[in-house]
C-alpha positions as CSV (number, residue, x, y, z in Angstrom):
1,X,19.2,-0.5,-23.6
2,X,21.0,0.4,-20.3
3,X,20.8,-1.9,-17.4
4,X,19.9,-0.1,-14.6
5,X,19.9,-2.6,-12.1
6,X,23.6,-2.1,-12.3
7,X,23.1,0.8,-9.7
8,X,20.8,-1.1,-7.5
9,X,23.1,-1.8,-5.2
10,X,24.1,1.8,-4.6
11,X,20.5,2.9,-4.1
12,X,19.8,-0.1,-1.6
13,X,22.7,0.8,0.4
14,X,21.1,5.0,0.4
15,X,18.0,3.4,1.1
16,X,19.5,1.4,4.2
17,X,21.4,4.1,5.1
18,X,19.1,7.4,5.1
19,X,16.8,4.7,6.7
20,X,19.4,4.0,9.8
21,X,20.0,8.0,10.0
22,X,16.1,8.8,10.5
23,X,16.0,5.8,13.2
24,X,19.1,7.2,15.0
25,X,16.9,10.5,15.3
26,X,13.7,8.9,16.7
27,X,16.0,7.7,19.9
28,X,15.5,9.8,22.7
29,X,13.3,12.0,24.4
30,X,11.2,13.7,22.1
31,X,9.3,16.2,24.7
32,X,12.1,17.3,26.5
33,X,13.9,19.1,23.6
34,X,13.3,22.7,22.9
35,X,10.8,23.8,20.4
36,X,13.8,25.0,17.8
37,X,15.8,21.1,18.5
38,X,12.4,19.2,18.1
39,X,11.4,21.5,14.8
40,X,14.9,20.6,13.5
41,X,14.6,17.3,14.7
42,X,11.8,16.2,12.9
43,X,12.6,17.8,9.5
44,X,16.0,16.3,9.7
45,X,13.9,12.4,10.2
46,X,11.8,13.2,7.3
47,X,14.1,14.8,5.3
48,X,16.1,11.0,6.0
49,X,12.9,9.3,5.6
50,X,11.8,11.1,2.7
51,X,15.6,9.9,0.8
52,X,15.0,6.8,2.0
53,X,12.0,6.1,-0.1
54,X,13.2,8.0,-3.0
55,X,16.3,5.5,-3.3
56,X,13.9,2.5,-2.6
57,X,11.8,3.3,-5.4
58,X,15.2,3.7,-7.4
59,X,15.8,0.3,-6.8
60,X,13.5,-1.2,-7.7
61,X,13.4,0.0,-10.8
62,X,14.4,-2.4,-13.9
63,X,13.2,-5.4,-11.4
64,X,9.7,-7.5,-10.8
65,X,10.7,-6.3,-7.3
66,X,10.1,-8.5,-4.2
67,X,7.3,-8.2,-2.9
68,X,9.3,-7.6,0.8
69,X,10.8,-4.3,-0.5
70,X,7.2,-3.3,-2.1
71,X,5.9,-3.6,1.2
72,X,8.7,-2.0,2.3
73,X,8.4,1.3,0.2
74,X,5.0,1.0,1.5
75,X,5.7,1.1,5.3
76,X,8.5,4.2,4.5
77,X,5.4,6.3,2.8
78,X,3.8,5.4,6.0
79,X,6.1,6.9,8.5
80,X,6.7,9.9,5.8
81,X,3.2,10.7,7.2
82,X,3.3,10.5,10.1
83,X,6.7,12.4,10.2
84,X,5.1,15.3,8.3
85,X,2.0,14.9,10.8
86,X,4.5,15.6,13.6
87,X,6.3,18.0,11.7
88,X,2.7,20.1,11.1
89,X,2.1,19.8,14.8
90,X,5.5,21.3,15.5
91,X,5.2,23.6,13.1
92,X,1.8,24.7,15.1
93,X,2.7,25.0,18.3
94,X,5.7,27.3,16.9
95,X,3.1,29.2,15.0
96,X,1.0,29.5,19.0
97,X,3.9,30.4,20.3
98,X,5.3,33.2,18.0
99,X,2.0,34.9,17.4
100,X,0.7,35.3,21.2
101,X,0.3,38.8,20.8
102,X,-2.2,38.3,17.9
103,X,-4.4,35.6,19.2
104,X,-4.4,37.3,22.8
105,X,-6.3,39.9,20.8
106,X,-8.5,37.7,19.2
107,X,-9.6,35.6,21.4
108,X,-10.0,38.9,23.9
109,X,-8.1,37.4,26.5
110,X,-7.5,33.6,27.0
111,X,-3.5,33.4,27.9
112,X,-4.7,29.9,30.2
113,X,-6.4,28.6,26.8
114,X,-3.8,29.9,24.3
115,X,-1.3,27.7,26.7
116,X,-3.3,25.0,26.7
117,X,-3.1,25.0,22.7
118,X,1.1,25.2,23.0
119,X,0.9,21.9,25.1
120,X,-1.7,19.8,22.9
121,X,0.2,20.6,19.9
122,X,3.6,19.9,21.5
123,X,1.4,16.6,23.1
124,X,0.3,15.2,19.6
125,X,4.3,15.9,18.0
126,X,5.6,13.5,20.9
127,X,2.5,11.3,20.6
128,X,3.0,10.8,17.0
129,X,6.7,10.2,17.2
130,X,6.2,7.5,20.1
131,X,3.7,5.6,17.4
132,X,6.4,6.1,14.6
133,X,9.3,4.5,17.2
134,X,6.5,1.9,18.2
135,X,6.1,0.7,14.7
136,X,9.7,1.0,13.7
137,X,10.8,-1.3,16.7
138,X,7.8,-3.6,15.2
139,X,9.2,-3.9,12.1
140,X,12.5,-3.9,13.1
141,X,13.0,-7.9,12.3
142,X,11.0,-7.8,9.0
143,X,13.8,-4.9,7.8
144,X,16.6,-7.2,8.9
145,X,15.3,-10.3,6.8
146,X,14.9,-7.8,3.8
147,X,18.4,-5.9,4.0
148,X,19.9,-9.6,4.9
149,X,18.5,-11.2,1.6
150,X,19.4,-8.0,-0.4
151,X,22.7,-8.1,0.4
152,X,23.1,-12.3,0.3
153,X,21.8,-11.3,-3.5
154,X,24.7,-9.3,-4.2
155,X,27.6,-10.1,-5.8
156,X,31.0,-9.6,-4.5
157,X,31.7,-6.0,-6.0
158,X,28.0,-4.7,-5.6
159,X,28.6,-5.6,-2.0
160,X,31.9,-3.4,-2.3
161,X,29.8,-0.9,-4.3
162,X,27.1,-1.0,-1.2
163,X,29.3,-0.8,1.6
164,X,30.9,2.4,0.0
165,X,27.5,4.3,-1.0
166,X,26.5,3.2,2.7
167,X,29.6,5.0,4.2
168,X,29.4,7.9,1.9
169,X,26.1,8.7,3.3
170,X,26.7,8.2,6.9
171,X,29.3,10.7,7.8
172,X,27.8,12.9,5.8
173,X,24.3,13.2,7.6
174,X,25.4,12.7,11.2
């Protein structure tokens, strides 16, 4: 049988490290960006996000798992949503804006309302990526006990082995 908890600490350290890259992304004013920066924005914090709870499932793989990085997974397939609700809002307002011609015809009319559309959708995108940077700052101290104990439970070259997987992935995504 292969151990594959041998690899855990390499898919903790992804996990830490797409997680940090989708946090750097939520800094910021979100409303103020362009409608192509925040669209490219967002897929980049879910694309992180999304990585992020693929390598925490990873590793806990071969393990009873803590019940701290169960949750954990748990609160990453949380924000997944709500990054992919932001990203659909986005996605909507681009749709408003493209298509004006269309739903000008449509609606017979309505530019005032058709705008009015544009700025809810762009309202709900911010409004949903405050909530996510809300509950991120919330559970900003529970992370830090979990990636503290994880890495007091490693041994000295799985702490080598982290430290480089961690590195590898920062450069890389920034």
């Amino acid at each position: 049988m292969v151990d594959i908890l041998m690899n855990r600490a390499v898919h903790v350290a992804r996990r830490d490290a797409h997680y940090r890259c989708s946090l750097e992304l939520l800094e910021g004013r979100f409303g103020d960006a362009s409608l192509a920066k925040r669209r490219d924005r967002v897929a980049r914090m879910l694309a992180h996000l999304e990585e992020a709870s693929y390598e925490a499932t990873c590793a806990l793989r071969g393990t009873r798992g803590w019940r701290a990085e169960k949750m954990f997974l748990k609160y990453l397939h949380l924000i997944c949503d709500a990054a992919r609700a932001a990203q659909v809002m986005v996605q909507h307002e681009a749709l408003l804006k493209e298509d004006k011609g269309f739903l000008k015809q449509f609606l017979r009319g309505g530019e005032a309302k058709i705008a009015q559309f544009e700025e809810r959708a762009r309202s709900m995108a911010g409004e949903i990526i405050e909530a996510v940077a809300e509950l991120v700052l919330y559970a900003s101290a529970t992370y830090s006990d979990l990636k503290k104990a994880n890495l007091d439970s490693l041994s000295p070259n799985d702490k080598t082995r982290y430290r480089i997987a961690h590195d590898a992935v920062i450069p890389r995504m920034q």
